[in-house]
MIVEX-936584 format. One record per residue (C-alpha): residue number from 1; z, x negated, y; residue in one letter. Coordinates in Angstrom, 1 decimal, decimal comma. Example, Ala and Ser with C-alpha at 12.3 -4.5 7.8 and 13.67 -1.06 7.14 Angstrom:
MIVEX-936584
<vexnu><k>1</k><zz>7,8</zz><xx>-12,3</xx><yy>-4,5</yy><r>A</r></vexnu>
<vexnu><k>2</k><zz>7,1</zz><xx>-13,7</xx><yy>-1,1</yy><r>S</r></vexnu>
//
This chain:
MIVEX-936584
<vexnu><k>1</k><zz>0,0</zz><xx>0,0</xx><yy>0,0</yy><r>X</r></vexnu>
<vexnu><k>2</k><zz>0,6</zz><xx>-2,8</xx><yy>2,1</yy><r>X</r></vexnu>
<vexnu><k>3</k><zz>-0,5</zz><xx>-6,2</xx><yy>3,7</yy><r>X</r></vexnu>
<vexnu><k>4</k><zz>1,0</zz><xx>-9,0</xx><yy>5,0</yy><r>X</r></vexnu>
<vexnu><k>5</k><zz>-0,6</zz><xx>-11,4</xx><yy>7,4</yy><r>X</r></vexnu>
<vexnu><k>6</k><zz>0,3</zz><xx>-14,1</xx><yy>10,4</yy><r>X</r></vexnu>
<vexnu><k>7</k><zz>1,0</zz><xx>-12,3</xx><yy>13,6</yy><r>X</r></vexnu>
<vexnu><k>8</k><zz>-1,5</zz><xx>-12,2</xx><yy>15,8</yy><r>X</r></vexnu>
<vexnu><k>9</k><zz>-1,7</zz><xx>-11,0</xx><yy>19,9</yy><r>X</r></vexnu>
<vexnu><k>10</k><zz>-3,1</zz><xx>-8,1</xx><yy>18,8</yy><r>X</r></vexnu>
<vexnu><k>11</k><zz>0,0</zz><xx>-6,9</xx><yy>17,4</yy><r>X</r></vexnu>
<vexnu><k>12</k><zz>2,1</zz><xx>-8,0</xx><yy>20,9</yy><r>X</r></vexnu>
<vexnu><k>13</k><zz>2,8</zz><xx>-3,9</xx><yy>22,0</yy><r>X</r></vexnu>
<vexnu><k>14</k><zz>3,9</zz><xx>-3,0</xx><yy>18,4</yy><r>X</r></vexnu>
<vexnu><k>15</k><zz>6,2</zz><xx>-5,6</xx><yy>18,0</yy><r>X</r></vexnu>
<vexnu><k>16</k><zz>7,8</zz><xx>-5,1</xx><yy>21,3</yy><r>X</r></vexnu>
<vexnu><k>17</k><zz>8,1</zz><xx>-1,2</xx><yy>20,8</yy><r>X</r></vexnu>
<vexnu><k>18</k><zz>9,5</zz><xx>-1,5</xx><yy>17,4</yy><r>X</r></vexnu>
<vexnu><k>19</k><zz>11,9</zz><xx>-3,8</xx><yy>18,8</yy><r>X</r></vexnu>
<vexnu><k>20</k><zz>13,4</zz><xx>-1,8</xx><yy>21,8</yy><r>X</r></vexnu>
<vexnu><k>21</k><zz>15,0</zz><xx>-0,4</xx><yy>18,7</yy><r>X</r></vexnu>
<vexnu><k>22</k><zz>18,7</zz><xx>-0,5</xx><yy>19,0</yy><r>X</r></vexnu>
<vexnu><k>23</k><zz>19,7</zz><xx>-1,6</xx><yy>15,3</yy><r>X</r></vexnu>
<vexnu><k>24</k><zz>16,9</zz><xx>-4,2</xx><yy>15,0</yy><r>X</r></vexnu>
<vexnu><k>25</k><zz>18,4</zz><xx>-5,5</xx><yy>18,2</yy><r>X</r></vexnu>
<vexnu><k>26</k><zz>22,3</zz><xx>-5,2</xx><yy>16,5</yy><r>X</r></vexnu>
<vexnu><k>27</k><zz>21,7</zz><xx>-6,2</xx><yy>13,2</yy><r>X</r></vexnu>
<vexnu><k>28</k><zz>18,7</zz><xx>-9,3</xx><yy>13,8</yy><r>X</r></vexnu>
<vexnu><k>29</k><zz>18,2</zz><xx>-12,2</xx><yy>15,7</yy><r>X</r></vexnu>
<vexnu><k>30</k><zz>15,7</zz><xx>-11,0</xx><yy>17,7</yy><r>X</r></vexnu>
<vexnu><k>31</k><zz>17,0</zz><xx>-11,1</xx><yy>21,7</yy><r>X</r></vexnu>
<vexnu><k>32</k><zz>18,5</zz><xx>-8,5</xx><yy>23,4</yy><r>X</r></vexnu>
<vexnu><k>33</k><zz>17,7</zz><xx>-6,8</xx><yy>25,3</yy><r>X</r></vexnu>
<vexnu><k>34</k><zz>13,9</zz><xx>-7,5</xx><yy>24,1</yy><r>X</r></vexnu>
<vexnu><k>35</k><zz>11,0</zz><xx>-8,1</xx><yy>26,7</yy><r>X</r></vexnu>
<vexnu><k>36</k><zz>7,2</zz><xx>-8,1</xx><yy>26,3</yy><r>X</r></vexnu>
<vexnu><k>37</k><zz>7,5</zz><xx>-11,9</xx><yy>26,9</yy><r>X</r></vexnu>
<vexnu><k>38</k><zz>10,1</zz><xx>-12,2</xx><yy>23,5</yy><r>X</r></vexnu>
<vexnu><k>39</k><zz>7,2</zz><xx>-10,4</xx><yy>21,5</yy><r>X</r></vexnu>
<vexnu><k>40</k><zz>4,6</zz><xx>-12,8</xx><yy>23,1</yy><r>X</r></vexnu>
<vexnu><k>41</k><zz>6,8</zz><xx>-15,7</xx><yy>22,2</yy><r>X</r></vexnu>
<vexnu><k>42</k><zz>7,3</zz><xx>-14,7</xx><yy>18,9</yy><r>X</r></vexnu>
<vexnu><k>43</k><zz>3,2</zz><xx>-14,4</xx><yy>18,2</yy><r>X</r></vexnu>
<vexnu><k>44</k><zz>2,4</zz><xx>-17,5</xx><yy>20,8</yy><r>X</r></vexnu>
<vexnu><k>45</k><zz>4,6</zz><xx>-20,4</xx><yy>19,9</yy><r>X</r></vexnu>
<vexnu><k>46</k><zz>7,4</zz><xx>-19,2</xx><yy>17,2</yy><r>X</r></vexnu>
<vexnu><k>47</k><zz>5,8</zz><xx>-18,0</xx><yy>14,1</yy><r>X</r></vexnu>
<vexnu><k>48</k><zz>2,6</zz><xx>-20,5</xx><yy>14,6</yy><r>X</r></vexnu>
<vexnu><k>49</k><zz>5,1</zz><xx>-23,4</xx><yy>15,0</yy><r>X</r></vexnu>
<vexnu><k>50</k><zz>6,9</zz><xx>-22,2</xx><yy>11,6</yy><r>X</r></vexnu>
<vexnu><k>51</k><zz>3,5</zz><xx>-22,2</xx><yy>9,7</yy><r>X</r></vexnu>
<vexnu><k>52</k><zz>2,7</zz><xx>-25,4</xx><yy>11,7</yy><r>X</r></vexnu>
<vexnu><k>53</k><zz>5,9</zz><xx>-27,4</xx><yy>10,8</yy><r>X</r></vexnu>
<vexnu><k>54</k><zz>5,8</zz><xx>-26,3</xx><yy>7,1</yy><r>X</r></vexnu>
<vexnu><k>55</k><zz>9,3</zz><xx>-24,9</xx><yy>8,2</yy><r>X</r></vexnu>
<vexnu><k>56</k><zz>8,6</zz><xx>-21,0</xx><yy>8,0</yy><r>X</r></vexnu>
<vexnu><k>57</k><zz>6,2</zz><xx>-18,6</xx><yy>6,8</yy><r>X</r></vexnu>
<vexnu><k>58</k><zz>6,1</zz><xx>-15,3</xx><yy>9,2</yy><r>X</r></vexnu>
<vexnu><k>59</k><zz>4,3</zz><xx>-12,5</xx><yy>8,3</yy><r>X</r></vexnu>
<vexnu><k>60</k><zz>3,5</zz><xx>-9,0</xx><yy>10,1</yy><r>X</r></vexnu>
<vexnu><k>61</k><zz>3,5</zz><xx>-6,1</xx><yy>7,7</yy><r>X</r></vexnu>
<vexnu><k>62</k><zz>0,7</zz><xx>-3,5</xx><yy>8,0</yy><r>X</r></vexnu>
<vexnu><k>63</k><zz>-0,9</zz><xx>-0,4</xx><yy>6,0</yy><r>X</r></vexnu>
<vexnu><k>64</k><zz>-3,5</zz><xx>-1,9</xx><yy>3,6</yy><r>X</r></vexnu>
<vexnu><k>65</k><zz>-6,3</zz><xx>-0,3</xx><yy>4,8</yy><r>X</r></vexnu>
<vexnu><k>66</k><zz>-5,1</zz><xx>-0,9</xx><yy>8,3</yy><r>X</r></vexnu>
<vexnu><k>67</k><zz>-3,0</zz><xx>0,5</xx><yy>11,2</yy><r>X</r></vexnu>
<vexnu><k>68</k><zz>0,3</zz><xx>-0,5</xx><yy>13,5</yy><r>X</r></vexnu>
<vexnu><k>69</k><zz>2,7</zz><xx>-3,2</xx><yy>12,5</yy><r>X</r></vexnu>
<vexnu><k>70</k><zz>5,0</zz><xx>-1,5</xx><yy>9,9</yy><r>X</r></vexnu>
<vexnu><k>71</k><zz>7,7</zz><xx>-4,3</xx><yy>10,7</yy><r>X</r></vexnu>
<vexnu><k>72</k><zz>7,7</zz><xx>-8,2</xx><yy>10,2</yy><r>X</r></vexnu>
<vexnu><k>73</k><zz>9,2</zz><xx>-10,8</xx><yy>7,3</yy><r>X</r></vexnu>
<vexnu><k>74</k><zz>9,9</zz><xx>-14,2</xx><yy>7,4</yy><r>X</r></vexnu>
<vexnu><k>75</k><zz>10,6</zz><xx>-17,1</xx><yy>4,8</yy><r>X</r></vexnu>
<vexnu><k>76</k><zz>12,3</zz><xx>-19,9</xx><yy>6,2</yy><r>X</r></vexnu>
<vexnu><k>77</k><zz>13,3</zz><xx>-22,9</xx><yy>3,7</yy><r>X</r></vexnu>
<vexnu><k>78</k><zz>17,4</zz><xx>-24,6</xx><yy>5,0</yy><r>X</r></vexnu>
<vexnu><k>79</k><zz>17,6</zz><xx>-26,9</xx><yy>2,0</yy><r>X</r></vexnu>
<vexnu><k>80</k><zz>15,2</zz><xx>-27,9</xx><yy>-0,6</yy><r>X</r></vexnu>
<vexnu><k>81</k><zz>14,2</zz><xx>-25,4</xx><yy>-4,0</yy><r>X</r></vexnu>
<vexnu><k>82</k><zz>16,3</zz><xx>-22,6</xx><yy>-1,8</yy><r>X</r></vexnu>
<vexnu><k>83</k><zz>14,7</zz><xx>-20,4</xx><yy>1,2</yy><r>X</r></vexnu>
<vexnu><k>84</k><zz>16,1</zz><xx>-17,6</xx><yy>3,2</yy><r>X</r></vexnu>
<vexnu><k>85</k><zz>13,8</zz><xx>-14,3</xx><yy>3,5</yy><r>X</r></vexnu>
<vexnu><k>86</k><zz>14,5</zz><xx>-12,1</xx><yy>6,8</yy><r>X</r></vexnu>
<vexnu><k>87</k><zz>13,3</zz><xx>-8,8</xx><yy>7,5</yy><r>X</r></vexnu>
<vexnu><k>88</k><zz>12,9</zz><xx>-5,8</xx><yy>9,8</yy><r>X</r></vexnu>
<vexnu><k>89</k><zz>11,2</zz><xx>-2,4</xx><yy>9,9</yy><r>X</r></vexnu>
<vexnu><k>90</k><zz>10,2</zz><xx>0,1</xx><yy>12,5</yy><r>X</r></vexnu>
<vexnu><k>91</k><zz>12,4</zz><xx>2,8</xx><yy>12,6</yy><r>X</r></vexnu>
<vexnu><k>92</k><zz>9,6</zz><xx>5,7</xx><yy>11,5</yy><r>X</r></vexnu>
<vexnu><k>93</k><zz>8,8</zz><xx>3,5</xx><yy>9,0</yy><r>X</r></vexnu>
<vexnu><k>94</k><zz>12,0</zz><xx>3,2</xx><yy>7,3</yy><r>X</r></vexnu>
<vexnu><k>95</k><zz>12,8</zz><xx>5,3</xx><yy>3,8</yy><r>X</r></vexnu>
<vexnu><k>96</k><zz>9,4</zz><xx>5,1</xx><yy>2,6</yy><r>X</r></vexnu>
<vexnu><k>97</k><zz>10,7</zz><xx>1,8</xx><yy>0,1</yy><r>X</r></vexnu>
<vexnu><k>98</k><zz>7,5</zz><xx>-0,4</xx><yy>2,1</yy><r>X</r></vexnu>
<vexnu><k>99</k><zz>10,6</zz><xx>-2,6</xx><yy>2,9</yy><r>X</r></vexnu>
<vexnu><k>100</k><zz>11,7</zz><xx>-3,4</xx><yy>-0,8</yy><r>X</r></vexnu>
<vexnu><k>101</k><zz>8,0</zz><xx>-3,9</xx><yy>-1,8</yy><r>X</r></vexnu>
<vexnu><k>102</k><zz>7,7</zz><xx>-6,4</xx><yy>0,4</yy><r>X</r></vexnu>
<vexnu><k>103</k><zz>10,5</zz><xx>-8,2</xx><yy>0,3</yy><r>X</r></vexnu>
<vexnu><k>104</k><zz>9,6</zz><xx>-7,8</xx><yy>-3,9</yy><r>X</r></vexnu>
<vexnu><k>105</k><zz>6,0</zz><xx>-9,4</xx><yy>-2,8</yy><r>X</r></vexnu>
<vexnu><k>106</k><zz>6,9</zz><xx>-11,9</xx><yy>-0,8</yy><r>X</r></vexnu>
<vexnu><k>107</k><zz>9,5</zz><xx>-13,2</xx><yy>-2,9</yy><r>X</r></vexnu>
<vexnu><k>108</k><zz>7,0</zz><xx>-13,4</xx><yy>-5,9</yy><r>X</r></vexnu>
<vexnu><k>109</k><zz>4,9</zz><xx>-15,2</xx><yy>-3,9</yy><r>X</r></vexnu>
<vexnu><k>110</k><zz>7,8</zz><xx>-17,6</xx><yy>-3,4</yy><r>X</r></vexnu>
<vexnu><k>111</k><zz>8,2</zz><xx>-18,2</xx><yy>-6,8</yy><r>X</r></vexnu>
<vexnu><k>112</k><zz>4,3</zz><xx>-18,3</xx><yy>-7,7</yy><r>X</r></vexnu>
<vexnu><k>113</k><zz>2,8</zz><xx>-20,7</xx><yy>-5,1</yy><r>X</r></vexnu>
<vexnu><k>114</k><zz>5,6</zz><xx>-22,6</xx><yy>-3,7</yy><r>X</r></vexnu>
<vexnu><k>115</k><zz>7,5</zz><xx>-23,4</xx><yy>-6,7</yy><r>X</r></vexnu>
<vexnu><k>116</k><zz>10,7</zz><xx>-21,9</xx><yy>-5,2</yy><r>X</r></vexnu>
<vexnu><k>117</k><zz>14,0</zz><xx>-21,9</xx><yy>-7,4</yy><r>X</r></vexnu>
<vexnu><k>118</k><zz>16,1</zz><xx>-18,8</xx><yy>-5,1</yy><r>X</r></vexnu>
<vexnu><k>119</k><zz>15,4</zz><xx>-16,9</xx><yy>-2,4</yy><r>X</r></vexnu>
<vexnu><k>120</k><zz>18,7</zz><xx>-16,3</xx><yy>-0,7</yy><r>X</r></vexnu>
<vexnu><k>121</k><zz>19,4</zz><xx>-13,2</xx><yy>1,5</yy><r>X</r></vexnu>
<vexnu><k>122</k><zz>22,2</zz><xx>-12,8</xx><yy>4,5</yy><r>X</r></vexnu>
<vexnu><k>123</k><zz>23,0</zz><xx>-9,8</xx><yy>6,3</yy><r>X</r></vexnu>
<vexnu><k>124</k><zz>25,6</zz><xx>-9,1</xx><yy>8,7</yy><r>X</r></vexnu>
<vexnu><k>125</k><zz>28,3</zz><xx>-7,8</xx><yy>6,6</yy><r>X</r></vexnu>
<vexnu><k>126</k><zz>28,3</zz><xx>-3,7</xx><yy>7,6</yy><r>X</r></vexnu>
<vexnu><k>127</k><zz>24,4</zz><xx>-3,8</xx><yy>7,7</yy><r>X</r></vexnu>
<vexnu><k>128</k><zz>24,0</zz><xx>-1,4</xx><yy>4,5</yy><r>X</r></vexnu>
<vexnu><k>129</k><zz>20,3</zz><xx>-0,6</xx><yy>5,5</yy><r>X</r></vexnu>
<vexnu><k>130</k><zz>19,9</zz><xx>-4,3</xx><yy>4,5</yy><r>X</r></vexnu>
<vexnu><k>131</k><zz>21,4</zz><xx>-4,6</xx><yy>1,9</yy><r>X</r></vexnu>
<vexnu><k>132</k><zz>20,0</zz><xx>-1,4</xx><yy>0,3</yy><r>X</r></vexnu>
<vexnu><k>133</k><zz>16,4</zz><xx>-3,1</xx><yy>0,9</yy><r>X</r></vexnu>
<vexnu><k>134</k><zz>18,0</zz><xx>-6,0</xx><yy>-1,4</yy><r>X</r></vexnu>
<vexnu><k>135</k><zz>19,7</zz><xx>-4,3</xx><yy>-4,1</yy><r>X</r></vexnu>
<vexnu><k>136</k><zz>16,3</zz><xx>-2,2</xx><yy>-4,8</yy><r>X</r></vexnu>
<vexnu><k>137</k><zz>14,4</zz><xx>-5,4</xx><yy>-4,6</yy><r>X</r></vexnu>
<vexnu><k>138</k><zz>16,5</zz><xx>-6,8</xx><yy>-7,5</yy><r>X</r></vexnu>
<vexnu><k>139</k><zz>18,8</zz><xx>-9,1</xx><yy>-5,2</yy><r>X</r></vexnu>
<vexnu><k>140</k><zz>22,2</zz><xx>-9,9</xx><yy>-6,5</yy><r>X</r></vexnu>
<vexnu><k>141</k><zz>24,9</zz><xx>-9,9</xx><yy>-3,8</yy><r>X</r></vexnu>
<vexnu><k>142</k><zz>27,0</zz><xx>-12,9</xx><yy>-4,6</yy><r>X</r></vexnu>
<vexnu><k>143</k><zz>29,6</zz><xx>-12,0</xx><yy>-1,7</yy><r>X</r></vexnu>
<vexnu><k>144</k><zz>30,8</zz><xx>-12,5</xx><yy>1,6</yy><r>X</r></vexnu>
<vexnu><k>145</k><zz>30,3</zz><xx>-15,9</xx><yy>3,6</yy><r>X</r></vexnu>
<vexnu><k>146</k><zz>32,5</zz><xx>-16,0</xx><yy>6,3</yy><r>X</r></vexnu>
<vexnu><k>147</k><zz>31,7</zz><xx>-17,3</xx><yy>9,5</yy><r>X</r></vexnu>
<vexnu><k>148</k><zz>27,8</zz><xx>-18,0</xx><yy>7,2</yy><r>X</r></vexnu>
<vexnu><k>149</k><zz>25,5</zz><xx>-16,0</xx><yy>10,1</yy><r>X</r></vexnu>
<vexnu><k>150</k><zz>25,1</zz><xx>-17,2</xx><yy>13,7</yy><r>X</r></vexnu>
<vexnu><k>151</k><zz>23,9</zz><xx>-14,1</xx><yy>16,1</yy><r>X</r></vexnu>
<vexnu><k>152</k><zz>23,9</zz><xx>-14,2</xx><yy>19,7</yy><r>X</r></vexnu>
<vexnu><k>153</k><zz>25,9</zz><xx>-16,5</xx><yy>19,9</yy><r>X</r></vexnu>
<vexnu><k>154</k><zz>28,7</zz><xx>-15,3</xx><yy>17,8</yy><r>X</r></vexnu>
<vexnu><k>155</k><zz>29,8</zz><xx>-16,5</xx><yy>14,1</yy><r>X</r></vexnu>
<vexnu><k>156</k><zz>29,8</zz><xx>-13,4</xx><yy>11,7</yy><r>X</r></vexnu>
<vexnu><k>157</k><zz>30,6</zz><xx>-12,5</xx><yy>8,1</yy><r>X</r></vexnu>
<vexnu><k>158</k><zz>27,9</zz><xx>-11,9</xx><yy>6,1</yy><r>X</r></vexnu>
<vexnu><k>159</k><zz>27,1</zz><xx>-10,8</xx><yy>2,5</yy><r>X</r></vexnu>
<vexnu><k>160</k><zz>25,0</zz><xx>-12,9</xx><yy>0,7</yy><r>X</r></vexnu>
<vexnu><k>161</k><zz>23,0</zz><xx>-12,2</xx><yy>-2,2</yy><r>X</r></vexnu>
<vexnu><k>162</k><zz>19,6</zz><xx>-14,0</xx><yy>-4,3</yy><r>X</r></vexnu>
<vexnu><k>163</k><zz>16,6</zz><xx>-13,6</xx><yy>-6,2</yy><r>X</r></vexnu>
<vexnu><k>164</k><zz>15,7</zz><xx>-16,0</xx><yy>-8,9</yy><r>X</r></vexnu>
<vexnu><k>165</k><zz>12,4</zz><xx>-16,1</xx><yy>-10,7</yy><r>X</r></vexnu>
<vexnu><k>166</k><zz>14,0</zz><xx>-15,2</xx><yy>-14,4</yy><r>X</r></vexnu>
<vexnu><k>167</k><zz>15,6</zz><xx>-11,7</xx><yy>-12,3</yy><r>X</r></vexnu>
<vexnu><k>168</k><zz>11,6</zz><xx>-10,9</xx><yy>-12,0</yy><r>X</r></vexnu>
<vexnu><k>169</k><zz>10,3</zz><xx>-12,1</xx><yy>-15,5</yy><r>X</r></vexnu>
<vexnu><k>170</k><zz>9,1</zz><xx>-15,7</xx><yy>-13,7</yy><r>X</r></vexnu>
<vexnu><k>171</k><zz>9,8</zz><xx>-19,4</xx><yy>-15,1</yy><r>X</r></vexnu>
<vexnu><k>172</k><zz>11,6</zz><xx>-21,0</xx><yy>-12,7</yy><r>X</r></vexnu>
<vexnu><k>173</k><zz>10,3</zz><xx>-24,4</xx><yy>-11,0</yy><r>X</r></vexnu>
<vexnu><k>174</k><zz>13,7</zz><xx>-26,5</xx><yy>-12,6</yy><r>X</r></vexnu>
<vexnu><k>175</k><zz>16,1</zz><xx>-25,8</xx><yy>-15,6</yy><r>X</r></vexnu>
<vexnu><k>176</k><zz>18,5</zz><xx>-23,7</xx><yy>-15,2</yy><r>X</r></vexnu>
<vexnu><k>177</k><zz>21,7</zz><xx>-23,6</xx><yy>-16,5</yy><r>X</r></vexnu>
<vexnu><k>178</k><zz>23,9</zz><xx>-20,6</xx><yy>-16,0</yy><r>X</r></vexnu>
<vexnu><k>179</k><zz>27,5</zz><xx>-21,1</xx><yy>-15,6</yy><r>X</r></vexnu>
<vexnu><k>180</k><zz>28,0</zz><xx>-18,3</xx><yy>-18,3</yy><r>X</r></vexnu>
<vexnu><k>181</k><zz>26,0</zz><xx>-21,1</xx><yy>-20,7</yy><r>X</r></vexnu>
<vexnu><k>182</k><zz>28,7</zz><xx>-23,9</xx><yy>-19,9</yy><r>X</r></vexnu>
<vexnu><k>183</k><zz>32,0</zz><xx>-21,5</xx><yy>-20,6</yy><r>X</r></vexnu>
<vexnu><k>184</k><zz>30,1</zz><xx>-20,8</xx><yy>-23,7</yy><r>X</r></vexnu>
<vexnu><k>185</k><zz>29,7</zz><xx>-24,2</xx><yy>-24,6</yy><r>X</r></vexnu>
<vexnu><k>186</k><zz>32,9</zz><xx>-24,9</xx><yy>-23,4</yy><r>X</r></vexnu>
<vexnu><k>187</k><zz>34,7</zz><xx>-22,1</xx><yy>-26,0</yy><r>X</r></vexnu>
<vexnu><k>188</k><zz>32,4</zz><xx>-22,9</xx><yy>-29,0</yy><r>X</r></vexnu>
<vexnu><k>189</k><zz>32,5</zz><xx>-27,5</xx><yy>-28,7</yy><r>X</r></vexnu>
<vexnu><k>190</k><zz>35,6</zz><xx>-28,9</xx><yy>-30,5</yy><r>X</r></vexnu>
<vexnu><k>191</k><zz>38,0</zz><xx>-30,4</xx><yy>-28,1</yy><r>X</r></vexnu>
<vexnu><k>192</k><zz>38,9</zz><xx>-33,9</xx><yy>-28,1</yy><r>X</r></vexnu>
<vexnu><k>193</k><zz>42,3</zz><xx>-34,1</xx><yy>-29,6</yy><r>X</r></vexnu>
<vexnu><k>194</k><zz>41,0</zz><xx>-31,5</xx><yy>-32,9</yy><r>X</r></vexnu>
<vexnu><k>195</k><zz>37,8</zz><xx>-34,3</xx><yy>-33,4</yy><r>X</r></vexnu>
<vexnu><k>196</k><zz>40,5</zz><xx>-36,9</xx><yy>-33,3</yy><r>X</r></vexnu>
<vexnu><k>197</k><zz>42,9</zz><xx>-34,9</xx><yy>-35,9</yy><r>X</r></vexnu>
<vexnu><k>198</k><zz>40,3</zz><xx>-34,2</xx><yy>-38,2</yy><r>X</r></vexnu>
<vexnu><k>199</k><zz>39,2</zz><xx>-37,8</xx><yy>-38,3</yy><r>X</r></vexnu>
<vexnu><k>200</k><zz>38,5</zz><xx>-39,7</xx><yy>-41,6</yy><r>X</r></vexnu>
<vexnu><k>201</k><zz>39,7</zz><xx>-43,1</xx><yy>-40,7</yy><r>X</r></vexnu>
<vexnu><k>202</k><zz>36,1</zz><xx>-44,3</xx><yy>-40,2</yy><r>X</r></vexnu>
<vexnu><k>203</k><zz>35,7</zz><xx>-47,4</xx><yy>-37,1</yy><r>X</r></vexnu>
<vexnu><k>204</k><zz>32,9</zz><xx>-45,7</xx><yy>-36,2</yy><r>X</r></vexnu>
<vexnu><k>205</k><zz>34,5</zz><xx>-42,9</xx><yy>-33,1</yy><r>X</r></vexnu>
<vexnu><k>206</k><zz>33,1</zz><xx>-39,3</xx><yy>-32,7</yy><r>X</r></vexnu>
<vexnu><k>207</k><zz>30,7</zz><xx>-38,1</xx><yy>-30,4</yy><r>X</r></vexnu>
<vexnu><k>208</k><zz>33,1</zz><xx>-35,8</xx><yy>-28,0</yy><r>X</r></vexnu>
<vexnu><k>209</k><zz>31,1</zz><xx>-33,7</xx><yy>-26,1</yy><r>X</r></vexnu>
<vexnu><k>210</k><zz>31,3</zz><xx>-33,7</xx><yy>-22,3</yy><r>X</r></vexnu>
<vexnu><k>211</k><zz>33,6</zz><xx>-30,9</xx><yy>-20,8</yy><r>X</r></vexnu>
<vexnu><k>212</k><zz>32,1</zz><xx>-28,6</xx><yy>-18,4</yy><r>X</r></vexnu>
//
């Protein structure tokens, strides 16, 4: 239903109108209050620099077959193997689940053609619209970060929650080992002092495996 693609000037009036928008402007990082000249800086110099720089991938969100800016998404990349996706959505666009699919989209594409190992999402805690687009896209909330989002110049709580390739059927780019995979091995591997017990006398010591 959908397509993503780089901003462009075209879309300068629909971005600023979607973004006079009280709970974009509450819940996102985008200024407020939001000017023309924000959109205009967002399509002129911040999302080109991001695809520039290698240091984030912005896309505008649009009906397939063409029409206004649905909302925007981002993937930005803090640390290596990990990126953060961000996201907002007009406000008559929301409800229809074109937020979930692309967040679902993008973050395949994450996994598929940049070899990524999580895609990590933040949201304000209190921001349940958010975190509702998550859940459905198959996020699993991992909990609260405090002081883990800077907005407006202001340290907040946030949730936090990720996506791995295995959550959507996907090999991941690394090995993976889960921490449920360690307790197990942890349970079932003899301990130290029972290899020593059961010994036979033999110069030759055990292997004792590695705790956890």
């Amino acid at each position: 239903r959908l397509r993503l693609r780089p901003p462009t000037p075209a879309d300068t009036e629909d971005i600023f109108a979607a973004c006079q928008d009280p709970d974009i402007q509450r819940w996102t990082t985008v200024p407020s209050p939001y000017e023309r000249r924000h959109a205009e800086d967002f399509i002129g110099r911040l999302a080109p620099e991001g695809w520039l720089h290698d240091t984030e991938y912005t896309f505008t969100v649009e009906p397939r077959g063409g029409g206004p800016v649905i909302g925007a998404v981002s993937l930005h990349h803090p640390r290596s193997g990990t990126w953060e996706i961000g996201f907002w959505t007009a406000k008559e666009h929301r409800g229809r689940g074109y937020t979930a699919e692309t967040v679902t989209a993008l973050s395949r594409w994450a996994f598929t053609e940049a070899g990524v190992d999580r895609v990590e999402w933040r949201a304000e805690v209190g921001n349940a619209g958010s975190r509702a687009v998550a859940e459905k896209a198959g996020f699993v909330v991992e909990g609260v970060l405090r002081a883990g989002l800077f907005n407006k110049g202001t340290l907040r709580d946030c949730w936090i929650g990720a996506l791995l390739p295995s959550d959507v059927g996907l090999p991941s780019a690394h090995p993976y080992l889960p921490a449920q995979a360690v307790q197990a091995a942890a349970h079932t591997a003899p301990t130290a002092r029972a290899v020593s017990e059961a010994g036979n006398g033999s110069a030759q010591a055990p292997d004792v495996p590695a705790r956890p």
